[in-house]
C-alpha positions as CSV (number, residue, x, y, z in Angstrom):
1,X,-39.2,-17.9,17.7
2,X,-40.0,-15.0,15.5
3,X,-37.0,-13.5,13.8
4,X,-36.5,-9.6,14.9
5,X,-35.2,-7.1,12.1
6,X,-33.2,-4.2,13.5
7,X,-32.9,-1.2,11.4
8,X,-28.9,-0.5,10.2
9,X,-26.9,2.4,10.8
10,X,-26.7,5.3,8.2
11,X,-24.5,4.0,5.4
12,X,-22.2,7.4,6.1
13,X,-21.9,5.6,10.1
14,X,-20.9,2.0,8.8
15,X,-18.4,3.5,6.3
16,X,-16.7,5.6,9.3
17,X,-17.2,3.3,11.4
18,X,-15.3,0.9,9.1
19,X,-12.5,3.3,8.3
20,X,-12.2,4.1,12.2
21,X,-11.2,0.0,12.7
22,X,-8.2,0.9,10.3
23,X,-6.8,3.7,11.4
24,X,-7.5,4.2,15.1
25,X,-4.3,3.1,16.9
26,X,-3.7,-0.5,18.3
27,X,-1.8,-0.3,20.7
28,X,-2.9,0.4,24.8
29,X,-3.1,3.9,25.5
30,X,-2.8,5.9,28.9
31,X,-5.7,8.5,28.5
32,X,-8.4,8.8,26.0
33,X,-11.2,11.7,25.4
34,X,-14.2,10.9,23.4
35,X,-15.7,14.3,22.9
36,X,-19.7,14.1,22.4
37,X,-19.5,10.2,23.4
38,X,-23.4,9.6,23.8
39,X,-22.8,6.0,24.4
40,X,-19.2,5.9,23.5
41,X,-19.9,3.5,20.5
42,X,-16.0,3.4,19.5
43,X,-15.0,2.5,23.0
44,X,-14.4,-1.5,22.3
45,X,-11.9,-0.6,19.5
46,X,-8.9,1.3,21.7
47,X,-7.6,0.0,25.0
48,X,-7.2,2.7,27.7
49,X,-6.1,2.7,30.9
50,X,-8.9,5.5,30.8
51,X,-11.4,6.4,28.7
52,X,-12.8,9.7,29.5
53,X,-16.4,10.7,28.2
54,X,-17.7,14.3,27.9
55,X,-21.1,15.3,26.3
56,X,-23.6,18.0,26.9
57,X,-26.0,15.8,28.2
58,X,-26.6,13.8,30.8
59,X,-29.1,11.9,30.2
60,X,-26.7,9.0,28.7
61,X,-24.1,9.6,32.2
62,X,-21.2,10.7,30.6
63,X,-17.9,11.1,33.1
64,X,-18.2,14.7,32.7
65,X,-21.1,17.5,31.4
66,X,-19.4,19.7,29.3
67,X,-18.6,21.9,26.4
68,X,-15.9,20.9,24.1
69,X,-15.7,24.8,23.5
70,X,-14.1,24.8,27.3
71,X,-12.5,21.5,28.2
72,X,-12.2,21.2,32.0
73,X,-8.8,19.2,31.7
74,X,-5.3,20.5,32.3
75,X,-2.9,20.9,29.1
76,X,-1.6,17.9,28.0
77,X,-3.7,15.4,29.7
78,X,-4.4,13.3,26.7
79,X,-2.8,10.8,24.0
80,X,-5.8,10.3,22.0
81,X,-9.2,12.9,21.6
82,X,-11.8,11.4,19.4
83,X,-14.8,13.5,18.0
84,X,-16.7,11.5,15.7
85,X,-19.2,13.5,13.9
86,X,-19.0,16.4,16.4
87,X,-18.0,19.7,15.5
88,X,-20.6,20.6,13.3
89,X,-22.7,21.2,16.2
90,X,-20.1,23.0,17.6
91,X,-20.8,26.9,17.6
92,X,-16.8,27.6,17.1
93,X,-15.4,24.6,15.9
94,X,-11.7,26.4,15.7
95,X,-12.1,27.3,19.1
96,X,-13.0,23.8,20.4
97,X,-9.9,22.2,17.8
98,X,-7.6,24.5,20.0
99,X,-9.1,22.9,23.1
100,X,-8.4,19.5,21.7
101,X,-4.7,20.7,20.5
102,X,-3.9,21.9,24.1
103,X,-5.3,19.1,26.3
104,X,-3.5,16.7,24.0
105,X,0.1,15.9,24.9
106,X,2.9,16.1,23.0
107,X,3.2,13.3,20.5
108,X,-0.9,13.0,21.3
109,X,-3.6,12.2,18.0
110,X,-6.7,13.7,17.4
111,X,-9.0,11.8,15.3
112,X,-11.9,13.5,14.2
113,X,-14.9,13.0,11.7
114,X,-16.9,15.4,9.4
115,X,-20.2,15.6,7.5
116,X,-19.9,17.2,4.0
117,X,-23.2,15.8,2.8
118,X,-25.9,15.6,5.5
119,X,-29.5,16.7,6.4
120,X,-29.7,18.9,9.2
121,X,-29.9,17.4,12.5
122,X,-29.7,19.5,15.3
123,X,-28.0,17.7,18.5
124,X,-28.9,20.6,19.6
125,X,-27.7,22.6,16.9
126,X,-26.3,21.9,13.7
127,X,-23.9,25.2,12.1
128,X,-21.9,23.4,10.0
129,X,-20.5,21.5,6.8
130,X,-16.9,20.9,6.1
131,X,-14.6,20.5,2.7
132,X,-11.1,18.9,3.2
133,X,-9.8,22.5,2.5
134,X,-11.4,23.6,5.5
135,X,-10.9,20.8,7.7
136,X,-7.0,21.2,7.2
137,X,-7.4,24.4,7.7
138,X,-9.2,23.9,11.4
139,X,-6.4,21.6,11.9
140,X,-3.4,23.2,10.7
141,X,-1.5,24.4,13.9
142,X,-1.1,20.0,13.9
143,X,2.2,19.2,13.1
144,X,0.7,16.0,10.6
145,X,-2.5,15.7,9.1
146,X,-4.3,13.0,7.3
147,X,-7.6,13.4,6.1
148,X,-9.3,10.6,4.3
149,X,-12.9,11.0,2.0
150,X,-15.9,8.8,3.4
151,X,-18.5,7.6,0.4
152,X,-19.5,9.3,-2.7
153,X,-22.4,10.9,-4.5
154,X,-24.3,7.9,-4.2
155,X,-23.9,6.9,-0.5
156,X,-24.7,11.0,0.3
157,X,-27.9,10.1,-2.4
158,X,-28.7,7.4,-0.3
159,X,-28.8,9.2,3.1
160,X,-30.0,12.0,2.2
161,X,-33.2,9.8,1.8
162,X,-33.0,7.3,4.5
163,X,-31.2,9.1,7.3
164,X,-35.1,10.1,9.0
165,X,-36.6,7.4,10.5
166,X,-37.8,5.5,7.4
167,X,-38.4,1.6,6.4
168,X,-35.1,2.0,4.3
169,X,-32.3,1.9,7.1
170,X,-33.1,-1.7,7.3
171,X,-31.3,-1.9,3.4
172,X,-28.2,-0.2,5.3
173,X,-27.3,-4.1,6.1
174,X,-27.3,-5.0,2.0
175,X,-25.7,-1.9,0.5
176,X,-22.2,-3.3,1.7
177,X,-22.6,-5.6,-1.3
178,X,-23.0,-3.0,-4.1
179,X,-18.9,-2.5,-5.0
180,X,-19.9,1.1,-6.7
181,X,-20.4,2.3,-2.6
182,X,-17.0,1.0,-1.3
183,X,-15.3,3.6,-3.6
184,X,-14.8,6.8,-1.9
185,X,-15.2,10.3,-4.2
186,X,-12.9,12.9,-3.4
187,X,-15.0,15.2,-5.8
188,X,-18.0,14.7,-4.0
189,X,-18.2,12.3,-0.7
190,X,-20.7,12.4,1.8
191,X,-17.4,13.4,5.1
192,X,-14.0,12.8,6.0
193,X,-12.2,11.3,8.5
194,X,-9.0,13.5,10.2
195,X,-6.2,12.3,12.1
196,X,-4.1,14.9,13.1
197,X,-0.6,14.5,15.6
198,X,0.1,16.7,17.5
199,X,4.1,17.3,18.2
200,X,7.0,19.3,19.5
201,X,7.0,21.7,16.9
202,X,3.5,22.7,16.4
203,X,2.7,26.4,16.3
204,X,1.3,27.3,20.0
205,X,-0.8,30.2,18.6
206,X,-3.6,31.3,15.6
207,X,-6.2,28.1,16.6
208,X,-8.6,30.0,18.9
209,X,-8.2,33.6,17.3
């Protein structure tokens, strides 16, 4: 039987995708939002009564067509909001973070990810680029905020020239192995990944403004 190669994620993905595994939370949850889900590929990692998906399209059938700028849910309907790699197609990115912060319920996490170095991909629009500084700043009406750096100059090198359809994605699988990638830069990386709680105390106004 012939052996079938299958091309790898971007090495940005696998190293969020790795850092997700750590940090998204473990234990069941009631109510989950995966905003821009397309196929909902972090799905298998949480266990939710519910898992809620909302995209724009809906070509891949997501539980709800909509815009993350207007979230058809009632305050406080969710524990956990995940946008992976989301709001820099998002018009108003502040606006839609307030969304999140007010659909959330109290005590609720929103985990988010972030391009800093990335080719433009429109999905259908692409407005954005983010620095920690600004990310915290998006998130700052969260009462905690941790924000992690994804990669370095080298892994943003690397997809810069292999994130179009190209022969190279298949070396995605090997670059694991090259220990000079594993180390996250926070000079230069190639995103972040946010997890921000949401609590009593957090300031009720300034997100959408």
């Amino acid at each position: 039987m012939a052996l079938r190669l299958r091309k790898g994620r971007t090495y940005g993905r696998a190293t969020l995708d790795a850092k997700l595994r750590e940090v998204l939370p473990a234990a069941p949850l009631d109510r989950v939002l995966d905003l821009g889900s397309k196929d909902a590929p972090y799905r298998r990692l949480m266990a939710a009564r519910r898992y809620d998906r909302l995209d724009l399209s809906r070509s891949r059938r997501p539980a709800v067509v909509g815009d993350a700028h207007r979230l058809p849910f009632r305050d406080g309907t969710y524990e956990l909001v995940l946008a992976t790699q989301v709001l820099e197609h998002c018009h108003n990115p502040a606006t839609v973070v307030g969304e999140v912060h007010r659909v959330l319920d109290s005590g609720g996490l929103f985990v988010c990810s972030v391009p800093f170095i990335y080719v433009i991909h429109g999905d259908p629009d692409d407005f954005w680029r983010f620095t920690a500084e600004g990310l915290r700043h998006l998130l700052r009406d969260f009462t905690r905020v941790a924000i992690w750096p994804l990669g370095n100059r080298w892994t943003a090198i690397w997809d810069l020239i292999a994130a179009r359809p190209s022969g190279l994605t298949y070396a995605n699988y090997l670059l694991h192995l090259v220990p000079v990638l594993a180390r996250p830069n926070p000079g230069c990386p190639h995103g972040y990944l946010a997890l921000a709680h949401k609590g009593e105390a957090d300031r009720k106004s300034g997100l959408c403004g």
